[in-house]
TORBAVEX-690288 format. One record per residue: x, y, z of N, C-alpha, C, CB in turn; residue in three letters. Coordinates in steps of 0.05 Angstrom, whole numbers, plus 5000, padded with zeros to 4 digits. Glycine has a CB too. Layout:
XYZXYZXYZXYZALA/...
END
This chain:
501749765000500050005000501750255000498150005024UNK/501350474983502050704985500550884994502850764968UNK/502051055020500451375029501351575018500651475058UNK/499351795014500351974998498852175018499651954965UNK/498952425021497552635028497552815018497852695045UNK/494752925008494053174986492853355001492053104960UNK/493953594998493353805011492054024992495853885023UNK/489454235004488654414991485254334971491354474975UNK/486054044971484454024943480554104960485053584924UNK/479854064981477754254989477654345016475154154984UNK/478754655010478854865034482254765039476154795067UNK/482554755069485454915080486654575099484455325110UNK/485154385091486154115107487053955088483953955124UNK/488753745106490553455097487953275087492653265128UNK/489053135069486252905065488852675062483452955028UNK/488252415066490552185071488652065056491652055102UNK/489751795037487951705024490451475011486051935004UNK/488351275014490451015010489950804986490350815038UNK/491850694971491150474948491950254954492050504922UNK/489950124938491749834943493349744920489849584949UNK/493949444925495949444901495849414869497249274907UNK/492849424862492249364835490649734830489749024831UNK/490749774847489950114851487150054825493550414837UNK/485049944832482549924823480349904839482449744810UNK/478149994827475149914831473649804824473850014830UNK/472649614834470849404823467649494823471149144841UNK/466349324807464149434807462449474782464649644817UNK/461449684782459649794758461949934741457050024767UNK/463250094756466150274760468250054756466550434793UNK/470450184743473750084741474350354738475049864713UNK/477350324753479250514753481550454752479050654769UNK/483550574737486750464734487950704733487750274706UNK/488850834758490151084759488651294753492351104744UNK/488951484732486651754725485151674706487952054714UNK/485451354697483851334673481251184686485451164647UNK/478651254682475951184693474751004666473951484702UNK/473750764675472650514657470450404663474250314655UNK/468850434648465450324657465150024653462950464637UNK/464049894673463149534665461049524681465449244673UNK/459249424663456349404664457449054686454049384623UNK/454349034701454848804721451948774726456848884749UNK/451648604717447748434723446348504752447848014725UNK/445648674742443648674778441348464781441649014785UNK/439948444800437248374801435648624799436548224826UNK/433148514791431048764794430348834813428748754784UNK/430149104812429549244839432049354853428149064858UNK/434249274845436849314863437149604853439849084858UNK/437749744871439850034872441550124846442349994896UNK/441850324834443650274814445950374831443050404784UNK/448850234828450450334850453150324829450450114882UNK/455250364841457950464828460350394863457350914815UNK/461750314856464050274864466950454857464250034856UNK/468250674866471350684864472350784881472350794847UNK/476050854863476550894892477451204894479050674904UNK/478951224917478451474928480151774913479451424959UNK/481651664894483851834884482151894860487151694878UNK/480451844853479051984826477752194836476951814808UNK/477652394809476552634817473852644807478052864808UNK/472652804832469952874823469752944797468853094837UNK/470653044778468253134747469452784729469953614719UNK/471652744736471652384719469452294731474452124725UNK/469352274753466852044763464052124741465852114805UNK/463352394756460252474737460852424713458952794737UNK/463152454698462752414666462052264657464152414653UNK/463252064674463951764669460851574668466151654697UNK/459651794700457151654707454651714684456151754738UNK/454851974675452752124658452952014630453252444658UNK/455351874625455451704592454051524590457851574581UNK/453851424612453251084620450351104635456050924646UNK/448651414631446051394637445451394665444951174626UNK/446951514684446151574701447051834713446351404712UNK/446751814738447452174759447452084784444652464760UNK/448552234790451052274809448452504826455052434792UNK/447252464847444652624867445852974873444452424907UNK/447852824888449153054907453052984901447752984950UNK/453553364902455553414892456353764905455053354858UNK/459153744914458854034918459154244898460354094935UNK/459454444901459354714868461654624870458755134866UNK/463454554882466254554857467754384863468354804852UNK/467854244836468954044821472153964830468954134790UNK/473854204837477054054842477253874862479354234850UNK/475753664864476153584885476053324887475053694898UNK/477553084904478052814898475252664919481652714907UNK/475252484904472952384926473752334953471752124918UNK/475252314959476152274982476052494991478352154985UNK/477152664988477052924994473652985002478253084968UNK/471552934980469853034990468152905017468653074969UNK/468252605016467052385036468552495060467852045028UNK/470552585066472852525096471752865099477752425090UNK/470152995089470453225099467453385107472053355079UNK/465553215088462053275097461753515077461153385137UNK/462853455049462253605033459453585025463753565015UNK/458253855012455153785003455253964981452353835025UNK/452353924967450654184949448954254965448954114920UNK/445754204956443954454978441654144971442754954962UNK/440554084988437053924984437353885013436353554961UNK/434653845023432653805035431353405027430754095026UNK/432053435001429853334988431452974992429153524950UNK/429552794999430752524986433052425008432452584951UNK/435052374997437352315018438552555022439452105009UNK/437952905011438653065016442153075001437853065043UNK/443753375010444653474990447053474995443853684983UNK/448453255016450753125031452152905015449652995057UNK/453752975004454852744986455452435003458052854973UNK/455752445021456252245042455052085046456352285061UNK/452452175041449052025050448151975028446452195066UNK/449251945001449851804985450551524974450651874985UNK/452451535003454751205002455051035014457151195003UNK/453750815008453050515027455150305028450350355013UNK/457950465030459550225027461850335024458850025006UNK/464850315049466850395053468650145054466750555075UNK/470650205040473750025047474950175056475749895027UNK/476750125080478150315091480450225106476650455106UNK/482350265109485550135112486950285139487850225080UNK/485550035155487650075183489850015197487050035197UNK/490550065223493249995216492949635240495950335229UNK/494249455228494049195244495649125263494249005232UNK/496448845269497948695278500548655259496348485284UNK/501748565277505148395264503648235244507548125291UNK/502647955253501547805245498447835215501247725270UNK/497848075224496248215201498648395176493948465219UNK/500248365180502848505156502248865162501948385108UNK/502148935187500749195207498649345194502949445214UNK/498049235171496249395161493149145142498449635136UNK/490349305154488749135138487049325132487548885150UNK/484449225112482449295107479749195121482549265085UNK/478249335126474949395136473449475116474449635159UNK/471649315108469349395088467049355101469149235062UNK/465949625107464049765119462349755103464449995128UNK/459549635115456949705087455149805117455049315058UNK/452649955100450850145122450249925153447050245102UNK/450249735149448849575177451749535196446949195167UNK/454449635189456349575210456449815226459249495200UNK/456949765246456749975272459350155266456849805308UNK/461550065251464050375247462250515221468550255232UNK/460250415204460050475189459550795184458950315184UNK/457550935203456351205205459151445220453051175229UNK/461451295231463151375240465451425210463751195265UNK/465551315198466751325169465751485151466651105157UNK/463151585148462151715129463951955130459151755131UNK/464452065144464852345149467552245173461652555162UNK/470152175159471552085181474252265188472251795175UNK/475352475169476552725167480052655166475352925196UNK/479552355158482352325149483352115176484152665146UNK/482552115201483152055225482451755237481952245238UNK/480751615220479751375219482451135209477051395198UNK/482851255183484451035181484751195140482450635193UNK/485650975126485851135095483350955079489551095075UNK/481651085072479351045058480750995034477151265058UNK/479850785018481050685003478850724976482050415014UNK/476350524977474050544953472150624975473150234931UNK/468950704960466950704965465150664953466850824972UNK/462350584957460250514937457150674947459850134937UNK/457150854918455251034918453251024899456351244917UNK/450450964918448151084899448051274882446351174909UNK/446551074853447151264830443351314824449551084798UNK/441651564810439151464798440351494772436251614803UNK/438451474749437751454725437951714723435451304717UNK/439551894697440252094689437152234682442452044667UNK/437952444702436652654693437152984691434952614704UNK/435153174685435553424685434853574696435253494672UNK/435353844702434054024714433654244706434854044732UNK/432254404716431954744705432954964720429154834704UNK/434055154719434855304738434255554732437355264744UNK/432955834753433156074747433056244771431356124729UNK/434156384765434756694791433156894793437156884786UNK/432056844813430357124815432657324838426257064831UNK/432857534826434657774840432158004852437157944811UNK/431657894878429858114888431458244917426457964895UNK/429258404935430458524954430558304977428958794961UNK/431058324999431658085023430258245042435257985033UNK/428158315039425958365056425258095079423458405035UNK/424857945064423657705081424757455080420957645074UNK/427757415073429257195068429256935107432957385056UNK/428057235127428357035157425456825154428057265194UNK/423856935135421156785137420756605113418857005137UNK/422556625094421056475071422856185072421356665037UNK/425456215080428256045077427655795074430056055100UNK/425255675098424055425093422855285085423555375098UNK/420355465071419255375052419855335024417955475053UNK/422755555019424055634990425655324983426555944994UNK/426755095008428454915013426654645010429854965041UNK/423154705013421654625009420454544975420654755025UNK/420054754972418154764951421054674931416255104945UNK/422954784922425954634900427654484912428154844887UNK/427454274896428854064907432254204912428553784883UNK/432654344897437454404893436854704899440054354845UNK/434554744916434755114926436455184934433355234944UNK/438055434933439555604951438255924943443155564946UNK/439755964969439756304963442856514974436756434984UNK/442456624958445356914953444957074963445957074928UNK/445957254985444757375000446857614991444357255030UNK/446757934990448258124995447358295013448858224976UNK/448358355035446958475052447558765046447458375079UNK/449358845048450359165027448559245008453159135007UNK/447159044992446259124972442559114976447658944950UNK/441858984999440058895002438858694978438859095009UNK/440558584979439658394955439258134960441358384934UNK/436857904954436857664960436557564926434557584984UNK/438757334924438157174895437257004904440057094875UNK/434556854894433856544905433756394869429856534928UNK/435356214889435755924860433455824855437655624867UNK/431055844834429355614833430155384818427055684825UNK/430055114824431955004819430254704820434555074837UNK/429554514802427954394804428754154774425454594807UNK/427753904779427853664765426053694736426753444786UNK/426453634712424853624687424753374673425753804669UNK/423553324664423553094646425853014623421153124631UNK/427352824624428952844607429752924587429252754605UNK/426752944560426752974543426253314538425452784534UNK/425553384561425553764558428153894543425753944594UNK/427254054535428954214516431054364522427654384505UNK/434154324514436454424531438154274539435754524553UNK/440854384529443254364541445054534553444254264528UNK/444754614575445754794588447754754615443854924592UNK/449255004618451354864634451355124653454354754617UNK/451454994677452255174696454955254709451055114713UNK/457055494691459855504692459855744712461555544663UNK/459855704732459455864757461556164758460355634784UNK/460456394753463556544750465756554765463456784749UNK/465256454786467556524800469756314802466756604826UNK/468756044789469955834780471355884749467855624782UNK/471056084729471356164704474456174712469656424693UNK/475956104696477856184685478656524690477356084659UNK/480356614698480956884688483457024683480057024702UNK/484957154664487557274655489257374682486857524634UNK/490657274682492757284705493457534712495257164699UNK/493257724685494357964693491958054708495458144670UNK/489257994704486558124708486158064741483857984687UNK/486757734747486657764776488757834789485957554787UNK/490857884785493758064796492058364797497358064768UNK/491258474776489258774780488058824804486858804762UNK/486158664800484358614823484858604856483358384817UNK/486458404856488158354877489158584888490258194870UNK/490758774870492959024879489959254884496159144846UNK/488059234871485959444869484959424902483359364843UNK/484959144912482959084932484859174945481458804938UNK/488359044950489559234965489559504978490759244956UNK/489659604954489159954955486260034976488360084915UNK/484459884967482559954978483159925014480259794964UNK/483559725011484259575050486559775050485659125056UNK/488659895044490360045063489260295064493260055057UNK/487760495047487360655045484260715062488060675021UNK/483660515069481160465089478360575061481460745128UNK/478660495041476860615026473960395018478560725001UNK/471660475037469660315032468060405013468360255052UNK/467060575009466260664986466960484957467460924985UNK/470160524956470660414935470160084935473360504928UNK/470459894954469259654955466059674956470459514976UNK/465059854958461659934958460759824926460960364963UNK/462560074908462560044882462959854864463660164877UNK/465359604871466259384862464559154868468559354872UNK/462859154898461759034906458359134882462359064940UNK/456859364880455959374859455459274835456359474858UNK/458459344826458259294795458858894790461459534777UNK/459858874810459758574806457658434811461458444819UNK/455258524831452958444829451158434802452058574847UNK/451258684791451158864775451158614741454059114782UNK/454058424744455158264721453958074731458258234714UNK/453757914751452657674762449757694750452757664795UNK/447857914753445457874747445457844714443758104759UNK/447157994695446358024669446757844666446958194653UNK/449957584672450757324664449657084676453157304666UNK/447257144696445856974712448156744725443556834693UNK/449856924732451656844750452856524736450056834784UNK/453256554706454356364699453256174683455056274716UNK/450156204684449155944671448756024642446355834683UNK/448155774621448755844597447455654585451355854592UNK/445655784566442855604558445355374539439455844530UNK/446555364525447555294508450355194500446955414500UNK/451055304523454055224541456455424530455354854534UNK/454855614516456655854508455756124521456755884476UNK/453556194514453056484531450156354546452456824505UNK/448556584559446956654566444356814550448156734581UNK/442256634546440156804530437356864542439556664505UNK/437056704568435056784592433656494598432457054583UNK/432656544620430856444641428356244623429456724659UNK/428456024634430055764650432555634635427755494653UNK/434455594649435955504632436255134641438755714632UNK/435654924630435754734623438154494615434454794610UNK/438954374631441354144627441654014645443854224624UNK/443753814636443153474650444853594678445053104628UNK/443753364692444453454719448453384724441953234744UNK/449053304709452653254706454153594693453352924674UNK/451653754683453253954679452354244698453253984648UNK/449654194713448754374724449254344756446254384714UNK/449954224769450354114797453654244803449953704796UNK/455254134787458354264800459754374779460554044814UNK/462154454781462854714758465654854770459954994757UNK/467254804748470254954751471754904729472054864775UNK/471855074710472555074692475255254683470455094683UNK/475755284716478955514706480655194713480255924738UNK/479954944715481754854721482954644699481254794744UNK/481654744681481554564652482554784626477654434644UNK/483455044633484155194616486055144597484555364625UNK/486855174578489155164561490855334557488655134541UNK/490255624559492255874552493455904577490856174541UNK/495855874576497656024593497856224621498156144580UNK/496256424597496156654612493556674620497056884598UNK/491456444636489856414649489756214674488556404633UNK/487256314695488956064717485756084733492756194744UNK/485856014753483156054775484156274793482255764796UNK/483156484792483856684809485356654835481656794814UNK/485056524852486156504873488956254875483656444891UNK/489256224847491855994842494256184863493055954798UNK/496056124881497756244893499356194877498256194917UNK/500356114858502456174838502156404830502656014815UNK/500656544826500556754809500057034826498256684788UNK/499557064854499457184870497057434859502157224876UNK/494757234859492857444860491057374880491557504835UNK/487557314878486457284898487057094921484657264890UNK/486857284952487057204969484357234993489457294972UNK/483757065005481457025013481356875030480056974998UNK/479856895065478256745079475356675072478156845101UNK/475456375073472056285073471356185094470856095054UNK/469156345118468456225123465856055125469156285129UNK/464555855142461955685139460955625161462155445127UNK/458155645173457755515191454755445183458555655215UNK/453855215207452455065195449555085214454054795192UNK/447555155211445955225236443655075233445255535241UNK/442254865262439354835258437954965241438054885277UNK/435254815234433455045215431955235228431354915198UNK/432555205251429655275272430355565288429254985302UNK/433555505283434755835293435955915280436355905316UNK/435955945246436556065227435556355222435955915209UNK/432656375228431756525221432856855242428956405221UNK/432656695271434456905282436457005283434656915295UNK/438556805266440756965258441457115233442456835260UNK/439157025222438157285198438257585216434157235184UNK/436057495228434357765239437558005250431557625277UNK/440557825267441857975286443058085260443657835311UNK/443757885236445657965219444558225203446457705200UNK/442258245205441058395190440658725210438258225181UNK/441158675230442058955254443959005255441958965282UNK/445458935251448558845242448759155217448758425223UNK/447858955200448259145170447159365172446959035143UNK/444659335191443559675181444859885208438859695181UNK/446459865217448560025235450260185224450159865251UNK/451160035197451960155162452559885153455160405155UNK/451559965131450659875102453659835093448660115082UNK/454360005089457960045069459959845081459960435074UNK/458959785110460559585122460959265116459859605143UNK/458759175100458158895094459058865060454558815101UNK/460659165048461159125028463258905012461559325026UNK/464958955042467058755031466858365028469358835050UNK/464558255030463658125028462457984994462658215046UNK/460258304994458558254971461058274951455858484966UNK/463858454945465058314930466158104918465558354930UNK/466257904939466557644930462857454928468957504956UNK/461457414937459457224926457457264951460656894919UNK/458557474971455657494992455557295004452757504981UNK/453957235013452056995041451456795029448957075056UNK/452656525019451156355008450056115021452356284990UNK/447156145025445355965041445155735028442656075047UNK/444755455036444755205033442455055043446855135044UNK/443054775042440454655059443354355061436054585034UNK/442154205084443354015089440953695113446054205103UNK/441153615095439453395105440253285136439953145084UNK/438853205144439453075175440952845160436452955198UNK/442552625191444152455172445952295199446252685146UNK/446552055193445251885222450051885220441951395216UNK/450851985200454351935202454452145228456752055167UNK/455952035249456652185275457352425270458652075291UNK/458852505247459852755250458152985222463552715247UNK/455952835209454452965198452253155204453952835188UNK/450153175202448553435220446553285223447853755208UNK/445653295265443153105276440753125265442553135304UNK/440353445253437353515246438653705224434953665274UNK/435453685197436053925180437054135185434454015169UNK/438754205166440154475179440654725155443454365191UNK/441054845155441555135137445055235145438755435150UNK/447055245117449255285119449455585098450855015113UNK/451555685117452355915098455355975103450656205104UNK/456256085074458656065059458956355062458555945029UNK/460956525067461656785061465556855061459756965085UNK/466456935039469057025029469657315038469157024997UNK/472157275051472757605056475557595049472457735090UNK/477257885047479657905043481357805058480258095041UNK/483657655057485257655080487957735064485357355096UNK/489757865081492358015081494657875075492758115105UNK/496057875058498157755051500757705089499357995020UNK/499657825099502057865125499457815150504158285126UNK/500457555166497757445175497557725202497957025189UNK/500157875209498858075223498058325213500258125242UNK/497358375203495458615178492558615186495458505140UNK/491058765199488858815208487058905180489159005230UNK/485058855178483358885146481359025154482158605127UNK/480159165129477359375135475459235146475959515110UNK/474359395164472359225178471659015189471259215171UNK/474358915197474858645208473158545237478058645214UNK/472158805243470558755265468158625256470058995281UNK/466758725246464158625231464758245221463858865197UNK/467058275206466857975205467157745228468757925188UNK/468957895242469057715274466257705285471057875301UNK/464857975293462157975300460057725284461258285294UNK/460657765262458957575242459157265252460157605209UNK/462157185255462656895263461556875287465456815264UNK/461757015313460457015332458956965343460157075335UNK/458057015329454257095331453356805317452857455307UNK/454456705300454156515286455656205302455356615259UNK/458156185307458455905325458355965357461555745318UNK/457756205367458056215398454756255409460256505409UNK/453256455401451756635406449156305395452557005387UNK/449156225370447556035362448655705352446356185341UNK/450855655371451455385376452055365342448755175393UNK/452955505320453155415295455355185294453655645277UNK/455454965273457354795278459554915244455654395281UNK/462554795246463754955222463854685204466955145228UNK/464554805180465054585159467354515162464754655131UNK/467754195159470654035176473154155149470453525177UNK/472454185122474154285116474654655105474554095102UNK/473554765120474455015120474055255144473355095099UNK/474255465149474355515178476955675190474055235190UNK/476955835203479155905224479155805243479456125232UNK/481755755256481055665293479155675308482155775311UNK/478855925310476056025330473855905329475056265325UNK/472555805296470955665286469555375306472555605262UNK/472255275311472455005317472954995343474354855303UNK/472655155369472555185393469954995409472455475394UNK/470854865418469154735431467654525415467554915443UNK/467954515395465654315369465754085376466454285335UNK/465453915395465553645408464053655420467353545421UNK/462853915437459953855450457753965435459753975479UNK/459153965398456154105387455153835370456654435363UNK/456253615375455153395363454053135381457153325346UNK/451953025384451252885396452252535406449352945386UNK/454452545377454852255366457952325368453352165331UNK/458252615378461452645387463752355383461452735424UNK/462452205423462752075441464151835415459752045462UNK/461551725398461251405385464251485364457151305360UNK/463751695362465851805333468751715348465652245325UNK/469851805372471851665379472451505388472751705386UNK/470151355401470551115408470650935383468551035426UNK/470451005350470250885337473550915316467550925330UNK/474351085336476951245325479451035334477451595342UNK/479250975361480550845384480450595379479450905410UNK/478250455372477850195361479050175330474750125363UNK/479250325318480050355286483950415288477750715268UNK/482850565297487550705297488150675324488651165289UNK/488450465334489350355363492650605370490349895358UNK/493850575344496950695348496451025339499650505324UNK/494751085335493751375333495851495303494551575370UNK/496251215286497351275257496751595242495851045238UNK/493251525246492251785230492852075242489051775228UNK/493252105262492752335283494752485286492052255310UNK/494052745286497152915301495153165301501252965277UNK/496653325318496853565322494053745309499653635310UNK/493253755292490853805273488653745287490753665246UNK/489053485288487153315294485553275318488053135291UNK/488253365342487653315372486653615367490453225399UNK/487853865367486454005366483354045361487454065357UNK/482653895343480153905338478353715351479953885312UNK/479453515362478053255369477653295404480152945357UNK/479853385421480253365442479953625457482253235442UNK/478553945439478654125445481354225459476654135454UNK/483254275449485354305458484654625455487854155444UNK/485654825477485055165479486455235459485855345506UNK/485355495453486955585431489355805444484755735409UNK/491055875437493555985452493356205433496555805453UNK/494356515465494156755459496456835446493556905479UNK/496957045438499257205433499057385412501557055428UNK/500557555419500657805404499157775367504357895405UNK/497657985370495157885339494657685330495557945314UNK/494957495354492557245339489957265335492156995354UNK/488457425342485557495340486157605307484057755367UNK/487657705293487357715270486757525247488957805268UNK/488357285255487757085229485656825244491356935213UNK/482856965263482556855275483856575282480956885272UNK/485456545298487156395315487056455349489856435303UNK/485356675360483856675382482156885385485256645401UNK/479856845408478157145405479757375429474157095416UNK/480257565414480857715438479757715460480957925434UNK/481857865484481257935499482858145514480657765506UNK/484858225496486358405509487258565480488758255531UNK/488158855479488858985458490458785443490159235465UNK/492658695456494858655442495058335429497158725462UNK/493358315431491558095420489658175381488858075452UNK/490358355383489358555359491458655348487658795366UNK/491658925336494459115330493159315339495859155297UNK/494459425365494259685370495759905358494759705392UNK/498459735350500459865335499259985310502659655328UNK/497059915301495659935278493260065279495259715267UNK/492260235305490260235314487760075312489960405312UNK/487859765317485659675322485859575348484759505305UNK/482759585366483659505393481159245397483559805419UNK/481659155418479458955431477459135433480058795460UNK/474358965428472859205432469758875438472959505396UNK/468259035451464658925445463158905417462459135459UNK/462158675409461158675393458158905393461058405390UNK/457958945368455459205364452859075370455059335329UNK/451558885371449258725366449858545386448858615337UNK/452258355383452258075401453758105419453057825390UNK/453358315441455558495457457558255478453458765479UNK/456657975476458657825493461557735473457057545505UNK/460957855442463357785432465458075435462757675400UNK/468157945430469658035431471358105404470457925448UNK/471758325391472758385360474358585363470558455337UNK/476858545346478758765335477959015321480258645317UNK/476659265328475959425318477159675315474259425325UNK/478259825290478860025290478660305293479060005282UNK/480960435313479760625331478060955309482760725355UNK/478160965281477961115268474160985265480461145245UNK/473960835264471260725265469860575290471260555245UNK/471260695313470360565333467960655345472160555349UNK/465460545355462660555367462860425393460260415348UNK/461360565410460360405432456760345423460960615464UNK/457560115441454759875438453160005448454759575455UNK/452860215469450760335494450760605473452360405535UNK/451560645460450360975443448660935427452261155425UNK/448160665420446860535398443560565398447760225398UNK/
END
């Protein structure tokens, strides 16, 4: 067996992932290194249509592979770079409510996975987990720490299509409708800009195969773009963050809304432009999407490629019941209207993006339906560099995993994020006891890991509250040097945020 560890491929964690020695998948599925091979295999009637591989193939081979051969692939997250393994070990999703919901995980009835043995076992064996074994729900979502996931076997249905269209209205009532909107479309989301007062809702729904359309959903911010153009950008956004100029991210944040609506944020009746509403295609091209990573010219890349030193960016996620979603609309939304110009730096990258996530019995998946949101901010090339309005974004996280028990996505997140997240899961407890029984010699584990598993505190020192790596509590915990100081949150006054003294408010004048 060979270990390898791939880093980056979704969000900011290790993924470990193991082959065996004919490095294949059996099944419906064959695989021989990057090359993906279909073999049909007699079912009985009535059986599942299912698929077998293994973990080093990437998500868009798999769908291709699956969508030739007449079927689809349920659930998938928006973007494509990413290995299956990668997505299973980490509780990747899209957005449903609907069915087995929009958790790629809850998907997959069947794990091989490579632990470490006895002398007498050659120290290393395999466990093939199918849904009725008790490690099994502990594996779905196992974050690398279990052992090296090797294949898996995932429910496939019968290829179909969907329709998709945007309505770009105001976010008047996004705390009241959220549930029913997750209700009524099966692949709903919604786009939130709070700067702009803007809510996009996805209607997003299943068609008959034979409906009219081939269309593809090439997400823009997944597009390809000229190196020199995101180096621009990059140095533009600079300017803006040293020069403290919100206005001008007011304007960027605008006009990019502005392009999102005319290009319907990517979709494309025809797989070349955009000609309007509904746009129509098989669910292998409308579900996930990244197409800067298939470019040919040179002098193009995915914006945030660090070779090229242009976009730089925190994402963060958190993941909330459905039931106290609505109130953290309501704070986020007191929040914004304290000023408006403040939530700009946000809407320049893609705003609030709301989700849906099925309940889901894997220990470290979510106990009850839940509502997740996605939001991008700048981060500083120099991790002690304090950014515009950095208070607001701390306030935002806050309010979001402290204030309403939010849980974070296992692969993305700052420190702070992940404070305490052992008592926000119910199935915590089974998850390590299933850890302890699996990696007796703690093979998988280090430092990352205990951190996260064993709540290890997070440790102070001079501007760690910047790249959240702790919450303040003392100036120097911030950059005073820079004038930002520890301060009360505006709205969720038990948090604690880096706020700058040129924009500094007290909570009680309010």
């Amino acid at each position: 067996m060979m270990m390898r560890s791939l880093k980056g491929n979704l969000g900011w964690s290790d993924e470990y992932l193991g082959w065996d020695d004919e490095d294949e998948c059996y099944g419906t599925m064959k695989m021989k290194r990057n090359k993906v091979e279909w073999k049909e295999e007699q079912r009985e009637k009535g059986e599942d249509e299912k698929q077998r591989c293994n973990l080093g193939v990437k998500l868009r081979q798999l769908i291709d592979e699956v969508e030739k051969n007449g079927f689809s692939l349920v659930a998938a997250p928006y973007w494509e770079g990413v290995t299956i393994g990668g997505v299973i070990s980490t509780g990747s999703h899209g957005s449903s409510w609907w069915g087995k919901g929009g958790a790629f995980h809850d998907h997959v009835f069947g794990i091989s996975i490579i632990v470490p043995g006895s002398k007498s076992e050659g120290y290393a064996k395999v466990l093939r987990l199918e849904s009725h074994d008790p490690l099994f729900n502990a594996a779905k979502v196992s974050l690398g720490v279990l052992g090296a996931i090797s294949k898996v076997k995932l429910s496939l249905e019968h290829r179909f299509k969907r329709s998709i269209a945007f309505n770009f209205t105001d976010d008047n009532d996004i705390e009241n409708v959220y549930i029913e909107h997750a209700k009524k479309y099966e692949f709903a989301d919604i786009t939130w800009y709070p700067s702009r007062h803007t809510a996009v809702y996805r209607y997003d729904v299943r068609v008959p195969l034979d409906a009219a359309g081939d269309g593809v959903y090439d997400f823009i911010g997944f597009q390809a773009n000229e190196i020199l153009v995101s180096q621009s950008v990059r140095a533009a956004e600079k300017l803006l963050e040293n020069t403290g100029n919100t206005e001008g991210k007011c304007l960027t944040a605008s006009a990019t809304l502005g392009y999102k609506k005319l290009t319907a944020n990517g979709l494309k009746n025809n797989g070349l432009i955009f000609t309007g509403y509904p746009v129509i295609g098989y669910q292998g091209k409308m579900q996930t999407s990244g197409s800067c990573l298939y470019s040919t010219r040179i002098d193009t890349s995915c914006a945030w490629d660090p070779r090229i030193k242009g976009l730089s960016f925190y994402e963060s996620t958190a993941i909330f019941p459905a039931s106290k979603f609505g109130d953290f609309i309501n704070d986020v939304k007191k929040l914004r209207d304290i000023n408006p110009q403040n939530f700009c730096g946000i809407d320049n990258y893609n705003g609030i993006l709301i989700r849906y996530i099925k309940a889901s019995e894997a220990y470290l998946g979510q106990s009850e339906d839940s509502v997740v949101i996605d939001f991008n901010y700048y981060r500083a090339n120099d991790q002690f560099t304090p950014r515009l309005n950095q208070d607001v974004w701390e306030e935002l996280e806050q309010i979001a995993f402290f204030k309403y028990g939010a849980k974070p996505h296992w692969a993305k997140n700052r420190n702070l994020a992940i404070s305490n997240v052992q008592h926000k899961y119910p199935k915590f407890n089974l998850f390590i006891e299933a850890k302890n029984q699996m990696d007796t010699q703690n093979v998988f584990s280090g430092d990352w890991s205990d951190e996260i598993l064993y709540g290890k505190e997070l440790v102070k020192f001079d501007g760690c509250a910047l790249e959240g790596q702790c919450i303040c509590s003392e100036d120097r915990h911030c950059s005073p040097q820079k004038g930002y100081y520890c301060s009360h949150g505006l709205v969720y006054k038990e948090a604690r945020v880096c706020r700058s003294s040129s924009t500094f408010v007290y909570p009680d004048s309010l």
